[in-house]
C-alpha positions, 0 to 999 in steps of 0.5 A: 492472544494473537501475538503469542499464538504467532509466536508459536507458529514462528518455527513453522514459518521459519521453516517454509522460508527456508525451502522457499530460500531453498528453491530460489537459488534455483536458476534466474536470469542472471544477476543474484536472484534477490526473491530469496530475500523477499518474506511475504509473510512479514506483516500477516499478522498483528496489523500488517494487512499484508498476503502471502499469495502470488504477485506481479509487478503492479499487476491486477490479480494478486491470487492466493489463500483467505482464511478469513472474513467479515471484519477489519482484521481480514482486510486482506483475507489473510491472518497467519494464525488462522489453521483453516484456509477458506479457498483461493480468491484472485484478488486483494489488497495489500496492507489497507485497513479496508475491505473489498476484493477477494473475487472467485473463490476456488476451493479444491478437495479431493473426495466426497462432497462436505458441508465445509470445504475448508480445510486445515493445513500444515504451516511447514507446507505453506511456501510463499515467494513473489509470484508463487505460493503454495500449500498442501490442505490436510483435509482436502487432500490437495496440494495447491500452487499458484503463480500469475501474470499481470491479468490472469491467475495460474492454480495447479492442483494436485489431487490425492490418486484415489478419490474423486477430484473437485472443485467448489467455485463460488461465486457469491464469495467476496470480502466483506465487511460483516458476515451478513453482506456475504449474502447481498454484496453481489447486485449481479451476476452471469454465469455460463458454461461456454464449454466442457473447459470454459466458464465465463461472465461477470458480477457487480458488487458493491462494498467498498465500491461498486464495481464490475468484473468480467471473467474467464475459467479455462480448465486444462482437463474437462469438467465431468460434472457440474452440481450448483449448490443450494443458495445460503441465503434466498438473498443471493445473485451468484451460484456456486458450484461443484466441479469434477474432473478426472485429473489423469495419471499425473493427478493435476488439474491447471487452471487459469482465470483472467480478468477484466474491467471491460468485459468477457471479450477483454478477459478472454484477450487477456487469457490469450495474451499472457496465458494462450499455450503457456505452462503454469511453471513457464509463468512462475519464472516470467513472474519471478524474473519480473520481480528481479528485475524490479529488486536488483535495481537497488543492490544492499549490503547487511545481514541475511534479516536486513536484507529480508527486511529491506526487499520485502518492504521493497516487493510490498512497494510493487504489488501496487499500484495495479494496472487495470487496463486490459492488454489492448490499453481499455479500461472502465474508470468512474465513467463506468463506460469503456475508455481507451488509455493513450498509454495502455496504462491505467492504474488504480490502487493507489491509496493516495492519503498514505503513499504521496509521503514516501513511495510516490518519491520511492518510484520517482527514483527507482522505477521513473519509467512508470511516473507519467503513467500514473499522472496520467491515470490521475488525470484521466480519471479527475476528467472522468470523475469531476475531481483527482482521486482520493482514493480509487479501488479499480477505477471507483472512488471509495472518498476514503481519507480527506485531503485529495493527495493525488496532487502532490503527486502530480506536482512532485512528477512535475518539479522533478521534470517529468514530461510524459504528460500535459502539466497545463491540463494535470494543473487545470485538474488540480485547481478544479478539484481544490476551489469547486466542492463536487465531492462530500469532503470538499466545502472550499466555500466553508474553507475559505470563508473561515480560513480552517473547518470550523469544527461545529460546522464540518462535524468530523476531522475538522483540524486534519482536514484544514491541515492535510488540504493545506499542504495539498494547496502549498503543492498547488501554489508551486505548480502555479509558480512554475506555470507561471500563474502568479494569481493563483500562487498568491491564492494558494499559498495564502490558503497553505497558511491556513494552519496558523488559524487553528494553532493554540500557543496555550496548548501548543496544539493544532485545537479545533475552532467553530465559526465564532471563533472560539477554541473547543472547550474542553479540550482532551489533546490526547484524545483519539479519533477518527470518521468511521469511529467516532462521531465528532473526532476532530483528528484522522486516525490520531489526536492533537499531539501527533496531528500538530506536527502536520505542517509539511510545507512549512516546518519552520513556520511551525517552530516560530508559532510555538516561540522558537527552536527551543520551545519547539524542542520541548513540545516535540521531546513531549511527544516523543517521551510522555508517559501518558496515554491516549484516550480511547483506542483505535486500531490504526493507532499503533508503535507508540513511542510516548505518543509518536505513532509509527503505525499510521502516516501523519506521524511518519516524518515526525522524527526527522524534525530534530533536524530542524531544531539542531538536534540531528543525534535524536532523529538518528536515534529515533530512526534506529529504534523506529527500524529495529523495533517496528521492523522485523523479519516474522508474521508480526513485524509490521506494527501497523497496515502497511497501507500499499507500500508507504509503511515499506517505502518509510523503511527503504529511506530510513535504512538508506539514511534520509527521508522526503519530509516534504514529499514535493520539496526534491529534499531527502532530510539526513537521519543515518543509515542502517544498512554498510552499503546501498547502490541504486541504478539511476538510469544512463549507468549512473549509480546513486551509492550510499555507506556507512563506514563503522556501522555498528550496534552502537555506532548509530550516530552520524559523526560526518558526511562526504558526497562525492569525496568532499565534506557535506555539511546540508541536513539534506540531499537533493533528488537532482543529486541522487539522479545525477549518481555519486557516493554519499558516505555517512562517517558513524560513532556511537558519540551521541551528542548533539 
């Protein structure tokens, strides 16, 4: 009912994306202003998890409307259909299919005071561009702007002329999981009114971490009178308020909050940094001509949709990882104490089981300037925690996900010859991490006694976590090789073969195994699992026929298990072709094609694998379909969380014809552009170009490559190459044999 209701809403949308289009050709600084292309809207609806509020270049506040809560699909706080908006939070995630954030709640209205201060709006005033949203509240009687620098939130609110002017603050709201941890998320909580303008405190809650921020309010306009509302819940440590204010003749009210890790005093330098004397439309052009700045690194050449489609994957991409530290470069990590970053940079965000596939290698070739940084984030914080990051939400570990794929990040800076940070010390971190078990989802002493997780023995995920830690020990091993720990690589190459011990040549299969020895019988392969769903699932958000393909590290290796190139080819045309369902559902598992699931990161280099078995024309093929149909310019074109970028960074390879199937390789595996023309500057006045000469809805296949005017006959070009510049042009043909 959902998808037919968007449906329905599309034209609205459409027609705010066509004001916003409007304002954007407004002036920019210099160079076309490519936010004109950029759709926020593009995946809040279906399963997308994305937000349409405004953003900064890996910022830490991301305000902007909720409209929902209490379960998975408000991941974000943020449904398209919904026609009722709750109040504006400062922060959230993009695209996760976790719940936390949504700190703040502000909820302007004009006239007396209601029960319910949401209030409907009118799609055709909803407008989103990166760094700016805005909607008029139908019943409240307000129109609503928003914009933001990297630490402080910008509202400016317009009230009607002739009724009194207020604002509900609540801070008790948050993002929560179910509707009664609404009243008992928050632990703490310090409110105080410093001035007539000026609010200030902090609040530690817990959902999916715990954690604590700090917060400054400064009104342009005097608060008239306060009223703190009675409690929801006699459970509650947070007050909410109603504030009034005598907007003026012009009817506005601004407002700014700035927030912190470390505490008001670093709010309050925050504020007055990057907010002290500047006007609310000031900040809307710093944020818009940041975001430019990120998007005309790459210049395309398509349709107005393809070029919604490739910016707004490429603005999804930098809405994170988000830089918490404060502008003097302190911050509180899993210590809990305050640190001082040696860079200024601390970053967190980084949702590190789905991004080490294609965005991490993403910014190493569009945005190199921020690498070193975030090694250096993962390193610090493994010095503080005991181990590198699973995945860190404001500094705190959530141990969402399995395997620890900070490393592969680590070690993909490394061979790429990234120096901006100690590789002996980042080394030392990732050899910790994977041989000494101070986490719930390590047990290495189980790990290397059996050679795989037995599954009567690790209950859940035993066969994805054997194969997702195998590759994070081949990355080990070639970052000992390069240090020249020749001990150490033998120890972790042996272990980056531990796949083979769970391989089934009966089912062709990567089958659960106890202690004994012993496959687990009976055996469903197309039975769905996961951790958080289902007690005992063997798999992580899938089933045997989509996790058998996880051998990143060793794609051949794989090949020869299942008796050659063509035995492999019949077990991957299965995957791809079979009519037969999964057992049981799980939301993450979506954009089936037979049992390949695009929705969800262990299927995302499964089409490139033809590539492998002399079969190059079905990747090209699969590509196509997989950009064309999971890929759209609407509310519901994402087919599945776009899980802080990765989804996007997926579309931004695939449309540019090659993807890291091996993430640290420096390999980019061929499949066929979709875009006629694509320049990315690389730095030094270099620039990377790739074309697509005949490119048509019926030329989708590759008839021949030329790099730099010269036939090229790898299935791959190297990242070395792609930084050097050069013209790589794919010659297309609508022939589709192999």
């Amino acid at each position: 009912m959902r998808m037919k209701k968007t449906t329905i809403l599309l034209c609205a949308m459409m027609l705010a994306m066509a004001c916003t289009k409007k304002s954007n050709k407004e002036e920019t600084t210099g160079g076309e202003d490519l936010t004109q292309y950029v759709n926020p809207f593009i995946g809040t609806a279906f399963t997308g998890h994305t937000f349409p509020g405004a953003t900064y270049p890996l910022g830490m506040m991301q305000p902007g409307p909720e409209t929902g809560n209490f379960s998975w699909e408000y991941c974000s706080g943020y449904f398209y259909d919904d026609e009722r908006i709750n109040g504006f939070s400062q922060n959230r995630l993009n695209g996760t299919g976790c719940v936390d954030l949504g700190d703040l709640l502000m909820q302007p209205f004009s006239g007396g005071k209601r029960d319910d201060l949401s209030s409907r709006f009118d799609k055709t005033t909803e407008k989103a561009s990166p760094g700016y949203y805005a909607v008029e509240l139908s019943e409240n009687d307000v129109k609503v702007e928003i914009t933001t620098t990297p630490h402080v939130a910008f509202h400016r609110y317009t009230f009607a002329k002739d009724k009194a002017a207020n604002v509900l603050a609540d801070f008790q709201s948050g993002l929560v999981w179910q509707k009664e941890r609404l009243h008992t998320h928050v632990l703490d909580n310090e409110v105080t009114f410093e001035n007539d303008r000026t609010i200030t405190g902090y609040t530690r809650r817990r959902e999916w971490v715990e954690r604590t921020y700090y917060f400054v309010i400064e009104f342009d306009k005097p608060i008239l009178a306060s009223e703190k509302l009675n409690p929801q819940d006699p459970r509650e440590k947070a007050p909410r308020y109603i504030l009034t204010f005598d907007p003026g003749e012009d009817s506005t009210l601004h407002m700014k909050i700035a927030m912190s890790t470390t505490g008001i005093e670093g709010a309050k330098a925050n504020l007055a940094a990057e907010a002290s004397g500047k006007e609310f439309d000031q900040a809307h052009r710093e944020a818009k001509a940041e975001w430019n700045r990120y998007l005309s690194r790459v210049q395309i050449e398509g349709t107005n949709d393809q070029k919604t489609n490739f910016y707004t994957s490429l603005y999804h991409l930098y809405i994170q990882p988000n830089n918490i530290a404060d502008v003097d470069g302190r911050y509180v990590g899993p210590a809990r104490e305050i640190t001082q970053s040696p860079t200024g940079k601390y970053y967190s965000t980084l949702s590190q089981w789905d991004t080490f596939r294609a965005a991490f290698p993403m910014y190493t070739i569009l945005s190199p300037e921020i690498v070193s940084d975030l090694v250096n984030s993962m390193v610090d914080y493994s010095g503080q925690q005991g181990h590198l990051p699973i995945w860190a939400l404001m500094g705190q570990e959530t141990f969402t996900m399995i395997g620890n794929h900070s490393i592969p990040m680590i070690v993909d800076a490394t061979l790429k010859g990234f120096t901006g940070f100690d590789a002996e010390k980042a080394y030392g971190e990732i050899k910790k991490s994977i041989t000494t078990s101070n986490h719930p989802k390590s047990d290495w002493d189980i790990y290397d006694k059996y050679g795989y997780y037995p599954y009567d023995l690790i209950k859940t995920e035993s066969v994805s976590r054997t194969l997702e830690c195998g590759f994070d020990d081949y990355c080990a091993a070639l970052m000992a090789q390069k240090l020249g720990k020749t001990d150490d690589y033998a120890f972790f190459m042996k272990r980056a073969n531990y796949y083979k011990n769970l391989f089934d040549k009966e089912s062709n299969t990567m089958r659960p195994k106890d202690a004994n020895g012993k496959w687990l019988t009976p055996f469903d392969p197309y039975e769905l699992a996961h951790a958080d769903s289902q007690v005992g699932g063997h798999y992580t958000e899938g089933n045997a026929l989509q996790y058998t393909w996880h051998v990143l590290q060793d794609i051949p290796g794989l090949i020869e298990l299942m008796g050659g190139k063509e035995e492999a080819t019949k077990v991957l045309d299965y995957l791809f072709h079979t009519k037969q369902e999964s057992t049981g559902k799980l939301s993450d598992v979506t954009g089936l094609i037979g049992q390949y699931a695009h929705g969800n990161e262990p299927s995302h280099h499964v089409a490139y694998l033809y590539s492998w078995l002399n079969r190059p024309k079905e990747t090209q093929r699969l590509v196509r379909q997989i950009t064309s149909d999971f890929y759209q310019n609407k509310p519901d074109g994402l087919i599945g969380n776009d899980d802080c970028g990765q989804m996007s960074a997926w579309y931004l390879f695939s449309a540019m014809g090659f993807y890291p199937v091996n993430p640290v390789s420096g390999e980019m595996v061929f499949g066929a552009p979709q875009l006629p023309k694509v320049s990315i500057q690389v730095g030094e006045g270099k620039t990377f170009t790739v074309e697509a000469k005949n490119l048509s809805a019926e030329n989708m296949y590759v008839d021949k490559i030329e790099w730099n005017g010269r036939p090229f006959d790898q299935q791959f070009i190297s990242y070395a190459d792609i930084m050097q510049g050069g013209t790589l042009v794919f010659y297309m043909t609508s022939a589709s044999q192999s």
